[in-house]
C-alpha positions as CSV (number, residue, x, y, z in Angstrom):
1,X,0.0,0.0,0.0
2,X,1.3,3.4,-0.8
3,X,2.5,5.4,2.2
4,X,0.2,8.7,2.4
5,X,2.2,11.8,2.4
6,X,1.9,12.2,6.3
7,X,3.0,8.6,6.6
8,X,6.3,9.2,4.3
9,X,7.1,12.1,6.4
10,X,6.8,9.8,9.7
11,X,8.9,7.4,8.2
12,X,11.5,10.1,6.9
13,X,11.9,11.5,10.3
14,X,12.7,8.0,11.6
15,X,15.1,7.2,9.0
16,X,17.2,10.5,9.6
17,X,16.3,12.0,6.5
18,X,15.1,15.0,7.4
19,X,16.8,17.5,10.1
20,X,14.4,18.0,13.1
21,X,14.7,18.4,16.9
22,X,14.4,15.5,19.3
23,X,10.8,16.8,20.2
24,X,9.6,16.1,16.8
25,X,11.4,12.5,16.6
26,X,9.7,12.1,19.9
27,X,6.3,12.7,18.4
28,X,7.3,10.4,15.6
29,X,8.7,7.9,17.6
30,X,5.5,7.6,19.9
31,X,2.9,7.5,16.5
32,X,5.0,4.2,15.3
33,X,5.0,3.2,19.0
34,X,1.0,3.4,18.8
35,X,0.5,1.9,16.0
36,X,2.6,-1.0,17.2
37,X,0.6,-1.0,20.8
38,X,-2.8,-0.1,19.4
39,X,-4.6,-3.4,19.8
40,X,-3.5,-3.7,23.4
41,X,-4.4,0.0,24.3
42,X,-7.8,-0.8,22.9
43,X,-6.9,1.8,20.1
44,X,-7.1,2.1,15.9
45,X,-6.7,3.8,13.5
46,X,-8.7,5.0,10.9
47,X,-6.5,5.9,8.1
48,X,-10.1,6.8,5.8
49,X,-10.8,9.7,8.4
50,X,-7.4,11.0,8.8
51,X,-7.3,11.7,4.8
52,X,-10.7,13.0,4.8
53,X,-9.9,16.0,7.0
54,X,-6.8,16.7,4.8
55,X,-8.8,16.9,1.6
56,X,-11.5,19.3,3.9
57,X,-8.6,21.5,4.7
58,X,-7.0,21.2,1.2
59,X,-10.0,22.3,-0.7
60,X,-10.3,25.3,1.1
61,X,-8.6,28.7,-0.2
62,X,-5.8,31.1,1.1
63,X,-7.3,34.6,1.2
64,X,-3.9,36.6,1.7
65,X,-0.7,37.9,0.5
66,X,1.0,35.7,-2.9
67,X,-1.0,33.0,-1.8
68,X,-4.5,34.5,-2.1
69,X,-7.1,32.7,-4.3
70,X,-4.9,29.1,-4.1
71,X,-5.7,26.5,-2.6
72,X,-4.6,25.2,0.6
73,X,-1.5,22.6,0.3
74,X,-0.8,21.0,3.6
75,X,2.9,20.7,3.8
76,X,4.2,17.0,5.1
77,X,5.0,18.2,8.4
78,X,1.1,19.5,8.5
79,X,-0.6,16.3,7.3
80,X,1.0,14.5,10.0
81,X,-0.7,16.7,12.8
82,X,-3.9,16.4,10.8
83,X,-3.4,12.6,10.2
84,X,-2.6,12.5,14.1
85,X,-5.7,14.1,14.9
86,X,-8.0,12.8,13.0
87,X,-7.1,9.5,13.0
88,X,-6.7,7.8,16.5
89,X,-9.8,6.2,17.7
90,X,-10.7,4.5,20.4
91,X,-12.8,1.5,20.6
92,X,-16.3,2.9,20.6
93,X,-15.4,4.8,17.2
94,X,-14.9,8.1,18.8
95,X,-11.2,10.5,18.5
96,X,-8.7,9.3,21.0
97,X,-7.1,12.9,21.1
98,X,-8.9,15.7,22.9
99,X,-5.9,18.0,22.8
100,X,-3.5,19.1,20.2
101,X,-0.8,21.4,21.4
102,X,1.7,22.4,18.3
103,X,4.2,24.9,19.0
104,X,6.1,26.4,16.0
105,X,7.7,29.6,15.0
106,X,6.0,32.6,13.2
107,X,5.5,32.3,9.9
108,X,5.0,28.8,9.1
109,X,1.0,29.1,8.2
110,X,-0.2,28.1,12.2
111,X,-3.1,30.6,12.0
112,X,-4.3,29.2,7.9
113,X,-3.9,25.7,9.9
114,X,-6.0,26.6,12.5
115,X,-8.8,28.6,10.3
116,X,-9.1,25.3,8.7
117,X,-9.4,23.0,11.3
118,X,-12.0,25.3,13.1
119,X,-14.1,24.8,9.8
120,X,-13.5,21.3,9.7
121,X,-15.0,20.7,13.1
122,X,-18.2,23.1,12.4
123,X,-18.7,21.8,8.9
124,X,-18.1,18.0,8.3
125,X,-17.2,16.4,11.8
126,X,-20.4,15.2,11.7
127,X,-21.0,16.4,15.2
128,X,-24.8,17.6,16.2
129,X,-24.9,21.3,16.8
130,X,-20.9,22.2,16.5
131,X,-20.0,25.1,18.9
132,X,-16.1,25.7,17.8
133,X,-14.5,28.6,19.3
134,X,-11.4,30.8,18.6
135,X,-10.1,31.7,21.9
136,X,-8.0,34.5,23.3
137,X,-7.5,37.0,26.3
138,X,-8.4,39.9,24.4
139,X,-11.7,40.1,21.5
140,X,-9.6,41.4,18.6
141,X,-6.9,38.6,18.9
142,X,-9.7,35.7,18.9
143,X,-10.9,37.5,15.9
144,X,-7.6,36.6,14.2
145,X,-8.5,33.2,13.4
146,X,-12.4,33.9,13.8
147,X,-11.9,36.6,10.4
148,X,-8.9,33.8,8.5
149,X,-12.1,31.5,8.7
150,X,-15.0,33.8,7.9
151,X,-13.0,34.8,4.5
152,X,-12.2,31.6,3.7
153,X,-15.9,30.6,3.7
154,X,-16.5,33.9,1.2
155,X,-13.7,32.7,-1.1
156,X,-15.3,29.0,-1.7
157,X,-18.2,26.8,-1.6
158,X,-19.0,26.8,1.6
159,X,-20.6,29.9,1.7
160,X,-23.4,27.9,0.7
161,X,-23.8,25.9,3.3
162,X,-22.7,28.5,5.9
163,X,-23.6,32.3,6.7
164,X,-20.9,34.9,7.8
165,X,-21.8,37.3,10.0
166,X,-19.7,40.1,11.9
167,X,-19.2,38.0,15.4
168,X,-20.2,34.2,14.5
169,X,-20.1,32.0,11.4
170,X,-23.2,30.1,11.4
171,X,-24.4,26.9,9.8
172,X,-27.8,26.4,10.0
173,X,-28.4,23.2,8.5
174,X,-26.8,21.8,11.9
175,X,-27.4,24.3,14.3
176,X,-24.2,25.0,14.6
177,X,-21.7,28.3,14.6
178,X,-17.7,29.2,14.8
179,X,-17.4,32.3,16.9
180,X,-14.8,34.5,18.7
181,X,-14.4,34.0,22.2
182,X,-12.4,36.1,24.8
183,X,-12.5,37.1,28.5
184,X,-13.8,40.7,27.0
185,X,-17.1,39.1,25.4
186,X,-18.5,39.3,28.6
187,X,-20.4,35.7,31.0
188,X,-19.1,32.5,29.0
189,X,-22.2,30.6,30.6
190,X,-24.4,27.9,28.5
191,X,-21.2,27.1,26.6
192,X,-21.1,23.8,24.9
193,X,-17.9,23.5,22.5
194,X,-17.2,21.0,20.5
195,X,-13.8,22.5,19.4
196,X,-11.8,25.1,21.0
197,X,-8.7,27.2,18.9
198,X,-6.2,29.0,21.3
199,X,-3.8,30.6,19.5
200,X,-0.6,32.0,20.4
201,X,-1.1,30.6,23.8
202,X,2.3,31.7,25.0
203,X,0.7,35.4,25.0
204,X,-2.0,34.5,27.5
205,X,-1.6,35.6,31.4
206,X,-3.2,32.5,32.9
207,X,-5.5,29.6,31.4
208,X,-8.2,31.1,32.2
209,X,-9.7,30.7,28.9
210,X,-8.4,27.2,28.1
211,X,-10.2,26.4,31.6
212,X,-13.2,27.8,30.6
213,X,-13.5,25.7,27.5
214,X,-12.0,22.8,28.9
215,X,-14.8,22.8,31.9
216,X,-17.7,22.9,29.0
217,X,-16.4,20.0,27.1
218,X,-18.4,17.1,29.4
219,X,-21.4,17.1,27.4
220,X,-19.6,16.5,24.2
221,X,-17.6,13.0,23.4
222,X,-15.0,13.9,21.2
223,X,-14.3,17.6,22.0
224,X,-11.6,18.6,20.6
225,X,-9.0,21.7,22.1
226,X,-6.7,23.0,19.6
227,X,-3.4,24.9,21.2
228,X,-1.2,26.6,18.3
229,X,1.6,29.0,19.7
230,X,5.1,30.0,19.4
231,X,7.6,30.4,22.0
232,X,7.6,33.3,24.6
233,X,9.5,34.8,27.3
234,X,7.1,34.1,30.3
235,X,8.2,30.8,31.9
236,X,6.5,31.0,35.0
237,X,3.0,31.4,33.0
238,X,0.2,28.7,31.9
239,X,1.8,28.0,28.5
240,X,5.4,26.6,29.3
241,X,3.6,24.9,32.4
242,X,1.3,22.6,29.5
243,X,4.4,22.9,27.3
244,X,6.5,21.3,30.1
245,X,3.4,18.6,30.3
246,X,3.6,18.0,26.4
247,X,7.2,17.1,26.6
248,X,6.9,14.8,29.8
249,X,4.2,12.7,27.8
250,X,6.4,12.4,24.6
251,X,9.2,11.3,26.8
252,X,7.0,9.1,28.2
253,X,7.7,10.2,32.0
254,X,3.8,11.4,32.0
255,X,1.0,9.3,30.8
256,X,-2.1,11.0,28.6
257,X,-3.1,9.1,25.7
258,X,-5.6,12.1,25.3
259,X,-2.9,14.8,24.2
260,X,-1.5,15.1,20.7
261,X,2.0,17.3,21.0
262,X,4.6,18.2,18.6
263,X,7.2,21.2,19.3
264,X,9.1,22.5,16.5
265,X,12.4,24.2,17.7
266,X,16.2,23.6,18.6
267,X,17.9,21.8,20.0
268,X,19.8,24.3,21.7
269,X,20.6,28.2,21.7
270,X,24.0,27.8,20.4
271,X,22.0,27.2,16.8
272,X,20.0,30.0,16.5
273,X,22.2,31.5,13.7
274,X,23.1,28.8,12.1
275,X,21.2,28.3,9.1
276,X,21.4,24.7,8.5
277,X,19.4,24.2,11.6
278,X,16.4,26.6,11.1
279,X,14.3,24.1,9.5
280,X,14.3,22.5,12.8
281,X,11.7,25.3,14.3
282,X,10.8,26.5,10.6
283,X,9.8,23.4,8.8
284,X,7.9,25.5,6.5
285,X,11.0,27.2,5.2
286,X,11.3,27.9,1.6
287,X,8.0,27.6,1.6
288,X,5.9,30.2,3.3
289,X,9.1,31.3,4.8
290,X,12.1,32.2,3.0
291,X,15.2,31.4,4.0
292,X,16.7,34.9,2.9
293,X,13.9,36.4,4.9
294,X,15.2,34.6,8.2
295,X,18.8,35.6,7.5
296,X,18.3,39.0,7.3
297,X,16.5,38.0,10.6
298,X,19.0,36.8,12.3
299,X,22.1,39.3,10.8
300,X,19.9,42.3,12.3
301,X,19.7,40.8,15.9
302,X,23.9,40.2,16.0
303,X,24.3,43.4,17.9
304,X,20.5,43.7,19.8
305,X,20.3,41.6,22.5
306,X,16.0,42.8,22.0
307,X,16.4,41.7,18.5
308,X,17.9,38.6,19.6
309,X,15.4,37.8,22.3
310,X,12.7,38.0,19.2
311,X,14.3,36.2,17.0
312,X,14.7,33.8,19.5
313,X,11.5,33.2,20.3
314,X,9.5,34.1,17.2
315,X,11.9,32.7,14.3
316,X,13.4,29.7,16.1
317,X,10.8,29.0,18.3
318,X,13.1,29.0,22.1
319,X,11.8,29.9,25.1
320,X,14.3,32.8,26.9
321,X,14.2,34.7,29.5
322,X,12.5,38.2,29.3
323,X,15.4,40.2,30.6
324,X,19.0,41.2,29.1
325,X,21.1,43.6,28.8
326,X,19.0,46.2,26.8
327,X,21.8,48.5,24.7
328,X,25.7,46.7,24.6
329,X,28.0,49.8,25.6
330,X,30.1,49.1,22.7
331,X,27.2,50.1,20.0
332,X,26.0,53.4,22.4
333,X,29.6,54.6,22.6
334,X,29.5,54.3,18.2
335,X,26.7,56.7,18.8
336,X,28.7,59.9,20.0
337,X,27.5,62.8,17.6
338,X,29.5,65.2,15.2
339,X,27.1,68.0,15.2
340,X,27.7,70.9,17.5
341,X,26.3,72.1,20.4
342,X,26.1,75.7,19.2
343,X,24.2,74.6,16.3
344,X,21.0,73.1,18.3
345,X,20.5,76.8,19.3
346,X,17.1,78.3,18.2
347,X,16.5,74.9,17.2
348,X,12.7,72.4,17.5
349,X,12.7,69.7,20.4
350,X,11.1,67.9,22.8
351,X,11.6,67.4,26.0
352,X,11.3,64.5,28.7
353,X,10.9,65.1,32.8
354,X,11.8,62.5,35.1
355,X,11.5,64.2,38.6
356,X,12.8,62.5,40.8
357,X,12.1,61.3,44.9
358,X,13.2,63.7,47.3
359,X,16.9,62.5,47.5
360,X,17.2,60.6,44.1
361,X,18.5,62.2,40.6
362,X,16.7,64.5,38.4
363,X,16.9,63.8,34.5
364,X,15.8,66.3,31.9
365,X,16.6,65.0,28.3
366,X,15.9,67.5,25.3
367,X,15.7,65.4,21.9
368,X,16.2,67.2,18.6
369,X,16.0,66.3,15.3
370,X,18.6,68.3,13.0
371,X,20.9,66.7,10.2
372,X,18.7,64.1,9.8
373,X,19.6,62.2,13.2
374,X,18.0,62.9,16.4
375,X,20.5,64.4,19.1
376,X,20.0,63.8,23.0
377,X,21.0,66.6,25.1
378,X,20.8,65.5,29.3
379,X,20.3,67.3,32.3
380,X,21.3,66.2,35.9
381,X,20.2,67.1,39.3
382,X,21.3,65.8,42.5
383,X,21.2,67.2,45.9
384,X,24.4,67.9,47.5
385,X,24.4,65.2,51.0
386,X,23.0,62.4,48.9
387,X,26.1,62.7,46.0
388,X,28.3,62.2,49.1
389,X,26.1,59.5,50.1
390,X,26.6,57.7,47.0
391,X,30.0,58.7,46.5
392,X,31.0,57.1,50.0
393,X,28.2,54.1,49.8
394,X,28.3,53.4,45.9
395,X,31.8,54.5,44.5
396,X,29.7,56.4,41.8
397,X,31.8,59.2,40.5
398,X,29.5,61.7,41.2
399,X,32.2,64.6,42.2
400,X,33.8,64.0,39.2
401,X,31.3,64.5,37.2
402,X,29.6,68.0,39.1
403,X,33.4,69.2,38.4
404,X,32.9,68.2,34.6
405,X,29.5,70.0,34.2
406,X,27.6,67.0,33.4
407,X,25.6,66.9,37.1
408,X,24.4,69.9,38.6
409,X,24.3,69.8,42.5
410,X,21.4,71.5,44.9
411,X,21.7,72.3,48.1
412,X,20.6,70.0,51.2
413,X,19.6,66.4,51.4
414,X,17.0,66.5,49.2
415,X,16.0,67.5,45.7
416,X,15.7,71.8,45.9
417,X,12.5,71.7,42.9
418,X,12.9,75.5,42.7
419,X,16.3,75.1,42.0
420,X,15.6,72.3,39.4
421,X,12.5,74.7,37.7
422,X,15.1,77.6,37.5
423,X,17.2,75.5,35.1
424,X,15.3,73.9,33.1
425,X,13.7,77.7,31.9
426,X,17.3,78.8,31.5
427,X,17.8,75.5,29.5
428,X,15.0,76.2,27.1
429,X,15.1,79.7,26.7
430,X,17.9,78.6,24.0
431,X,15.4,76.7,22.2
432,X,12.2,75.9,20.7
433,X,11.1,73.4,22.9
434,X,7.4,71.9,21.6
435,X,6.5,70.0,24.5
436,X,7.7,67.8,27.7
437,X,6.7,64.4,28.7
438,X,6.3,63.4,32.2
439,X,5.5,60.3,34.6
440,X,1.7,61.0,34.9
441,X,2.6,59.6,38.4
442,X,4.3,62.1,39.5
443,X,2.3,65.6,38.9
444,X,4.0,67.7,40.9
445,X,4.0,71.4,41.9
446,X,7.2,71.6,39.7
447,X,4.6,70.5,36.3
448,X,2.5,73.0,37.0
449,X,4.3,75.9,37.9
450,X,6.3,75.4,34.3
451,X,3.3,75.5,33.1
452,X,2.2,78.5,34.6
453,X,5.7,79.5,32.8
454,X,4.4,79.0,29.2
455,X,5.9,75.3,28.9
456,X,3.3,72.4,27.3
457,X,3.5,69.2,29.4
458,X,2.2,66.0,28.3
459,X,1.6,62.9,30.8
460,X,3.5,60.0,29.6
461,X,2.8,56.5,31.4
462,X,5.3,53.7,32.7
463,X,3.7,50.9,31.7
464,X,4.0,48.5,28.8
465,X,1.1,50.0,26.7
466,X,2.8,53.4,27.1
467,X,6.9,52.6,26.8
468,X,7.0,49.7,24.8
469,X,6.6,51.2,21.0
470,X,8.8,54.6,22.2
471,X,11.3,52.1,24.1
472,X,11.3,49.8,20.5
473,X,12.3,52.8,18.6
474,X,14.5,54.5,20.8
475,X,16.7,51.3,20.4
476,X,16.0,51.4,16.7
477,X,17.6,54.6,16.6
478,X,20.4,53.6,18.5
479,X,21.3,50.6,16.4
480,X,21.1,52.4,13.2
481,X,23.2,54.9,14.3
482,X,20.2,57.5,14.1
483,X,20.7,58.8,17.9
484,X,23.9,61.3,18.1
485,X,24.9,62.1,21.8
486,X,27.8,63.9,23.2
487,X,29.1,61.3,25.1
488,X,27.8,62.3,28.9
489,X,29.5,59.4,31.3
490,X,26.5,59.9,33.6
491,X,23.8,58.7,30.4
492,X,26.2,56.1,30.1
493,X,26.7,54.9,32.9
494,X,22.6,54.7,33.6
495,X,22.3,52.6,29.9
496,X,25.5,50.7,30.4
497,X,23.2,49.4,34.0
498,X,19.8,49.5,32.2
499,X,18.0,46.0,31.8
500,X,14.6,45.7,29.8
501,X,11.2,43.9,31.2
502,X,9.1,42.1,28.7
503,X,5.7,41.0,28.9
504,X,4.1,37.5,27.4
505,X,3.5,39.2,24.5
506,X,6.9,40.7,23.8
507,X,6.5,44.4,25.1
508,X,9.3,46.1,26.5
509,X,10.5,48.7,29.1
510,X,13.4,49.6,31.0
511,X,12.9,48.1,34.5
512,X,13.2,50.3,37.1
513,X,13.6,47.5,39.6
514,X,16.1,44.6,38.0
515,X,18.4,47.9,36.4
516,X,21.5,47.7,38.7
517,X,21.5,51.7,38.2
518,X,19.1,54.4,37.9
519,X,17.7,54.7,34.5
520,X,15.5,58.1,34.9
521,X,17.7,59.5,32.0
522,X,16.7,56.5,30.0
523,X,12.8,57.0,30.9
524,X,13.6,61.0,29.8
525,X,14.7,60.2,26.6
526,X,12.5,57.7,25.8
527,X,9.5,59.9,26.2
528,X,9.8,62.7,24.0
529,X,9.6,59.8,21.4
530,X,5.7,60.4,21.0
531,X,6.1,63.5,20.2
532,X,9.0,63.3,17.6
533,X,6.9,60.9,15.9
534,X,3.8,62.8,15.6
535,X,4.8,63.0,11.7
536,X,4.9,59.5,11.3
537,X,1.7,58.9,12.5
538,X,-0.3,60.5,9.6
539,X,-2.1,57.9,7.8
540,X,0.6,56.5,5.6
541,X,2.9,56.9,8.2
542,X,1.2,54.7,10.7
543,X,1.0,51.8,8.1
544,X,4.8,52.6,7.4
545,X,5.3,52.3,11.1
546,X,3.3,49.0,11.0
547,X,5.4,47.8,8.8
548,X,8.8,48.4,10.8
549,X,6.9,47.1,13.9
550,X,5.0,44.0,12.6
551,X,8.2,41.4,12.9
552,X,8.7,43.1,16.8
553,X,5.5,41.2,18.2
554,X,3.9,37.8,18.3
555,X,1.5,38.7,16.3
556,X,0.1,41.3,13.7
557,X,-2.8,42.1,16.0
558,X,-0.4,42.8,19.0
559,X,1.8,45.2,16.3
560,X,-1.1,47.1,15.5
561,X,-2.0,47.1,19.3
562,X,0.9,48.6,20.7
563,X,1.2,51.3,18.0
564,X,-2.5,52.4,18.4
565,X,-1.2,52.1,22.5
566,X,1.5,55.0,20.5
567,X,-1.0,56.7,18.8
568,X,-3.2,57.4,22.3
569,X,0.0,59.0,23.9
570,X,0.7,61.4,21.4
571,X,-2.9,62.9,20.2
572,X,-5.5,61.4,22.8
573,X,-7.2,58.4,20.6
574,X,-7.1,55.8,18.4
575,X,-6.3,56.0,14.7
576,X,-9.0,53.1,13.8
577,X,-11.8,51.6,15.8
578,X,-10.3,47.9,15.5
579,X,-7.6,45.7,13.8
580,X,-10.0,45.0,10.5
581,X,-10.4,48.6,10.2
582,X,-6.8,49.6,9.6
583,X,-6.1,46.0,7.4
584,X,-8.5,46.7,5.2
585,X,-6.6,50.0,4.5
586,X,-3.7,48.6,4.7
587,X,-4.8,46.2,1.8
588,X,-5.6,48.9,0.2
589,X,-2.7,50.5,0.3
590,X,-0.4,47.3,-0.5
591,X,-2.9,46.6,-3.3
592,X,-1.9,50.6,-4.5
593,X,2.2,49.2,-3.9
594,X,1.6,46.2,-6.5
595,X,-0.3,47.7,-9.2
596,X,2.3,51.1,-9.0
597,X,5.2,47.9,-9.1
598,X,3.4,46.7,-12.7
């Protein structure tokens, strides 16, 4: 009998003929292992079913990009998780597996894959009133692989057998629906799934929505839960705990004959930039992923140890650790400007605040943007007992640097605010500063009584949804040599000691806590970023941001998300209402890019 396609690729992964990681042999090794055992385990399987649900998924059409108006073509590699799936059953006829968990870097089709096994299980499971659901923490990132679906069902026959509408897929014939399904939708009561789709589980907080599901599957007997993710940073979360279950049960140290798991990644960190072992977490590549596109990949994260903590995790599929070193010393120090001083004079900037506690430092960065390069210009405050405190206590050169110029002293043991306002309105009276970002936390006296002075203050938060696109771009700069400084050894010093936090879903900030340092000059020139950008985010500009930001984040959703989270800072509101807003524009405009291109 000829060997189906996801057979031959079972076999070529046990022969060596094909370069994967051990988890993947694993997952091999244990499908021969069942097949050898089924009989005993009271197991079979159906070989019939397992090819029906590839043809279901391989009739169905891509809607996007180069691919758009093709069919689907399950790659090897893909049949086998279908074949998997679908085709263990127990005795009494039903599916063995209840969950799948797949874990696989970005940009190897997961969210196509999962689009069509959600319209598998509402269409032609054959189960009575099919309630599948796309799952997420947040309603516009369940909508991902809700809206994949819902065009897919526009593009081919099924649209007549089932009805789109702008929350839920329906198919009537059965009583059945696909619908979006999130912690923001409001009580999850009178749930009965017969499929739940979680994807990009890594970005989740808890499993609080896997739970959900999971407690509604009793009435059904074949549910089936669907996890799709790539790696993420958050190890202590509900993702690497199932992940860490996944791997226990293909090393067969943890018995569920309920769980289907297959992790594409390496072997080890010491290959993430060696190309001959990408396919290992990409096996997808030079297919939907190039391997040109992954190079350039990995030669832009050499020098960014943010960079390398994405590609990490969203090209090569590892788990890391959320915080490293932000900026390497060596690539600031390449930074130190040629353009003058003098010639900043009368000159646009923005400015960023960072008062600080009573007996801490005081940062006031202006940022300008002349010669095509944006130029950071610190200020320094420090009271005079607590510099000799932290000379004595911290070895910090402190006097050294008041003699230099680059800290200013004030009197007493704590931070003199007059003293501090006095300055910074001697400062600025040299240029034409636009407007000053501040910790909203911290509204103080000092904010208003510049105000009162003529200066325009805008609040600037801490948090992810605030920093995280400013603190992206800041380092941008950095690394392309955009940023000219004038080498200050006290901003030096503060980003030599400067970690970054990141969040499940790959948001940054400069941690206050884990920095060995104070970072408030950091936080100061960070801020001002929302304004400086205010003429990128014009319409084409905010797509031409998207564009840079897009391979920064898990997902496009969480791109869009965090530059809308931009957009809010600097004028108030959001650009679009939601994510299908802005990408039907932004088909549009790519549309425009192609036929300009001809």
């Amino acid at each position: 009998m000829k060997l189906h396609p996801a057979e031959q690729y079972a076999h070529d992964v046990r022969d060596g003929k094909l370069t994967v990681c051990e988890y993947v042999r694993l997952a091999v090794g244990r499908y021969f292992s069942d097949l050898e055992n089924a009989l005993d385990r009271g197991w079979y399987f159906d070989r019939k079913a397992a090819a029906r649900a590839i043809r279901f998924i391989e009739s169905l059409k891509h809607t996007k990009g180069e691919w758009a108006g093709r069919k689907f073509l399950l790659e090897p590699w893909q049949q086998f998780i279908v074949w998997n799936i679908f085709g263990w059953m127990l005795s009494d006829g039903t599916r063995r597996f209840r969950y799948a968990y797949i874990e696989i870097a970005r940009k190897n089709g997961k969210t196509a894959l999962s689009a069509g096994i959600g319209l598998y299980m509402l269409f032609a499971d054959g189960e009575s009133r099919p309630e599948v659901y796309s799952a997420a923490t947040v309603k516009d990132q369940a909508k991902i692989c809700f809206s994949d679906a819902a065009e897919i069902v526009k593009a081919t026959d099924l649209k007549k057998y089932l009805s789109v509408f702008r929350n839920s897929i329906t198919y009537e014939a059965k009583g059945g629906m696909l619908k979006p399904l999130s912690s923001d939708y409001g009580t999850h009561d009178g749930l009965n799934p017969s499929c739940g789709i979680i994807d990009e589980f890594h970005a989740h907080k808890d499993s609080g929505m896997f739970d959900v599901i999971k407690s509604a599957f009793g009435a059904r007997r074949q549910s089936l839960m669907f996890v799709i993710t790539t790696a993420g940073f958050n190890k202590a979360g509900a993702c690497f705990a199932y992940r860490d279950n996944v791997i226990k049960v293909l090393r067969g140290v943890n018995r569920d004959d309920s769980l289907f798991g297959i992790i594409y990644t390496l072997d080890n960190k010491a290959e993430w930039d060696n190309p001959k072992m990408w396919v290992k977490a990409n096996p997808n590549l030079g297919v939907s992923l190039s391997v040109d596109y992954l190079a350039s990949q990995v030669m832009d994260a050499k020098n960014r140890p943010e960079a390398v903590r994405n590609v990490m995790t969203k090209n090569v599929n590892l788990w890391v650790d959320a915080e490293l070193t932000w900026i390497l010393d060596e690539v600031w120090m390449k930074c130190v400007g040629t353009t003058a001083l003098a010639d900043l004079k009368g000159c646009d900037c923005w400015g960023g605040l960072d008062l600080s506690n009573v007996g801490d430092i005081t940062a006031f960065v202006l940022l300008f943007h002349e010669n095509d390069k944006f130029q950071l210009l610190p200020h320094f405050w420090i009271p005079e007992e607590k510099m000799l405190e932290k000379i004595k206590k911290e070895n910090i050169n402190y006097d050294r640097w008041v003699t230099e110029g680059y800290v200013t002293v004030t009197p007493g043991n704590v931070v003199d605010y007059d003293f501090v306002k006095a300055d910074i309105l001697r400062i600025t009276a040299d240029y034409n500063l636009k407007s000053t970002a501040y910790d909203r936390w911290n509204a103080s006296q000092t904010i208003i009584d510049l105000q009162n002075e003529g200066m325009e203050f805008s609040p600037f938060g801490q948090g992810f949804g605030s920093m995280s696109a400013p603190t992206k771009q800041f380092e941008a700069l950095v690394l392309t040599g955009e940023v000219e400084h004038f080498g200050n050894p006290v901003l030096r010093w503060m980003l030599a000691s400067t970690v970054v936090q990141t969040d499940p879903a790959g948001n940054i900030k400069p941690d206050k806590r884990k920095s060995v340092q104070k970072i408030e000059a950091e936080l100061a020139a960070i801020a001002p970023l929302s304004s400086a950008m205010r003429k990128l985010l014009s319409a084409e500009g905010f797509a031409d941001y998207y564009f840079e930001m897009q391979d920064l984040y898990p997902s496009q959703l969480e791109a869009y998300e965090r530059l809308e989270d931009f957009h809010i800072n600097v004028t108030g509101h959001r650009r679009y209402a939601e994510f299908d807003s802005f990408r039907k524009v932004l088909e549009r405009r790519m549309k425009k890019i192609r036929l300009s291109r001809k």
